[in-house]
C-alpha positions as CSV (number, residue, x, y, z in Angstrom):
1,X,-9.5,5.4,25.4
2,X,-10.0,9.2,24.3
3,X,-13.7,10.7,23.7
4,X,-12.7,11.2,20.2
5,X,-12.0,7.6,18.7
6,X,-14.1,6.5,16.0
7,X,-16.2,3.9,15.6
8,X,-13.8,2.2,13.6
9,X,-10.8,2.6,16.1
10,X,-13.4,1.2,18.9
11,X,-14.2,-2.1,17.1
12,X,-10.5,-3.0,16.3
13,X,-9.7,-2.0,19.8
14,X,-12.6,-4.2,20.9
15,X,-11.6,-7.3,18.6
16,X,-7.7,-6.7,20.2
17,X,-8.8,-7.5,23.8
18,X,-10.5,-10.2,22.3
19,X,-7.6,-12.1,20.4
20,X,-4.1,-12.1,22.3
21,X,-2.2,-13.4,19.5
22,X,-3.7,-10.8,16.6
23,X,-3.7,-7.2,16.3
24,X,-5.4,-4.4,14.2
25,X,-5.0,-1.8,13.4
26,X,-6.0,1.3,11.2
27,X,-4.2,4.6,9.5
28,X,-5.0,6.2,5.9
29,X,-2.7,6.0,3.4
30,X,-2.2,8.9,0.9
31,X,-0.4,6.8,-2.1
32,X,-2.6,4.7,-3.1
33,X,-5.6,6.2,-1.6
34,X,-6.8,4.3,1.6
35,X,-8.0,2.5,4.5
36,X,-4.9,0.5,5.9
37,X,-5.7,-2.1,8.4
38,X,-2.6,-3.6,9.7
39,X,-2.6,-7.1,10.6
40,X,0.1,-8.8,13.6
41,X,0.5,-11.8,14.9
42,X,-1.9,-15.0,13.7
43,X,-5.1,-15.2,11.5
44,X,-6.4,-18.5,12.0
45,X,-9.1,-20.7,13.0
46,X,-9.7,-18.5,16.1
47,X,-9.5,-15.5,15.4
48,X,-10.8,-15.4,11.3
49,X,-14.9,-15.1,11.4
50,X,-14.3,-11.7,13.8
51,X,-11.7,-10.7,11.7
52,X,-13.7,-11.1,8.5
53,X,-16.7,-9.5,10.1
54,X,-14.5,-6.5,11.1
55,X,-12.9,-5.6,8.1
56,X,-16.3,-5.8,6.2
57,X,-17.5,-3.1,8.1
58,X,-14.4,-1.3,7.8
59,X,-15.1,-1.2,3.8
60,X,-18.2,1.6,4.5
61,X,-15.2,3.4,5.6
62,X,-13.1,2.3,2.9
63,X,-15.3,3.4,0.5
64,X,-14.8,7.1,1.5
65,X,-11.6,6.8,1.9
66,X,-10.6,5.8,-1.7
67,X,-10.3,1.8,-0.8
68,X,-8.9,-1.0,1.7
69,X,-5.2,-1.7,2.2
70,X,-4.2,-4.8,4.3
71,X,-0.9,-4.4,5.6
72,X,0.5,-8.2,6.0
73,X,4.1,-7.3,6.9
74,X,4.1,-8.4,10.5
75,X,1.7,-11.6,10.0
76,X,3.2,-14.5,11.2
77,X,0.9,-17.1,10.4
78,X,-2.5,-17.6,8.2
79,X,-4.4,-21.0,8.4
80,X,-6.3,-22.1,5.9
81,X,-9.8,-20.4,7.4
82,X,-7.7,-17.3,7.3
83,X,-7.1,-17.5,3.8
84,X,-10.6,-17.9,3.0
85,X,-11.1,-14.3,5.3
86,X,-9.4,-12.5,3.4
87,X,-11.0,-14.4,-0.2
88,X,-14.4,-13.3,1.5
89,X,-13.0,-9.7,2.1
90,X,-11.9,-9.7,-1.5
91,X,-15.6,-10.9,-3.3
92,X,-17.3,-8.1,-1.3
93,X,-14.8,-5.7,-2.0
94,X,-15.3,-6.2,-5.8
95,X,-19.3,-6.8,-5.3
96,X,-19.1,-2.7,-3.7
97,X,-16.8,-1.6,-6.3
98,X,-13.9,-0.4,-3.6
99,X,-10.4,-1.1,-4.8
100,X,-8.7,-4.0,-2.3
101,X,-5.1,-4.5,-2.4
102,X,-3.0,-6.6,-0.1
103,X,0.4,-4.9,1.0
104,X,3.7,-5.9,2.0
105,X,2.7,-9.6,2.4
106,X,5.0,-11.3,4.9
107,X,7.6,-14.1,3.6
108,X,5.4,-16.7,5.6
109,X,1.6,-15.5,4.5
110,X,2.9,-15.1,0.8
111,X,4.1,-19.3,1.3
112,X,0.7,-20.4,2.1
113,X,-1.0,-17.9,-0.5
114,X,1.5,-19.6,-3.2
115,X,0.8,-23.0,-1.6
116,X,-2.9,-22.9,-1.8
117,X,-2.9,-21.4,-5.4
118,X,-4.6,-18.3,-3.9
119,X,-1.3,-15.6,-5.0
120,X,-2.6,-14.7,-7.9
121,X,-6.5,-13.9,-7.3
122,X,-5.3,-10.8,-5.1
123,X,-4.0,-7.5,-6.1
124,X,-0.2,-6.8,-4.1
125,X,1.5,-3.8,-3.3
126,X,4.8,-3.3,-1.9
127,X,4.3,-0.1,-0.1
128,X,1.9,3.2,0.6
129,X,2.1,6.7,2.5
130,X,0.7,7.0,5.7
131,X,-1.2,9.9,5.3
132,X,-0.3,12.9,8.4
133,X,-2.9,12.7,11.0
């Protein structure tokens, strides 16, 4: 890992070693205004409470960046548990005021979101601009 990762980089590379069958990670985007945190593989029962707690650190940092973007296109499965993840994510993100938007939410997390009656309460995006490093 380089001397120059931030703190941010560190905890989703700490939470990766952690979980085999999730990764996250983090870019900016330019269009809407940004934190993205990609999410791959599985949120569920295992993996959800560190997830949560991750990502609500992660809004300090998207505060200043202009909000928080959750990239679903490569989730494969949410559980129930993860569901209510991202619903916590959500209630803190409008108790701080910073703008949360789910984006490009996989054919499979977007079932279980319909399914549970949950679609609606978030905001969706289809796409954003990565922002050159």
């Amino acid at each position: 890992m380089s001397g120059d990762s931030t703190p941010l980089e560190l905890r989703l590379s700490e939470f990766n070693a952690r979980h085999s069958d999730t990764k996250l990670s983090s870019a900016y985007s330019a269009s809407p205004q940004g934190l993205v945190i990609t999410v791959e593989g599985d949120l569920d029962t295992q993996c959800s409470s560190d997830f949560q707690n991750n990502v609500l650190e992660a809004l300090e940092v998207a505060r200043g960046r202009g909000g928080l973007i959750l990239d679903l296109a490569s989730l494969h499965y949410i559980s129930s548990t993860g569901v209510g993840a991202l619903t916590a994510l959500l209630i803190a993100s409008q108790r701080y005021r910073i703008p949360f938007q789910l984006c490009r939410v996989s054919e499979q997390a977007r079932s279980i979101l319909d399914v549970l009656g949950f679609s609606t309460f978030f905001p969706m995006i289809e796409t954003y601009d990565v922002e050159a490093p």
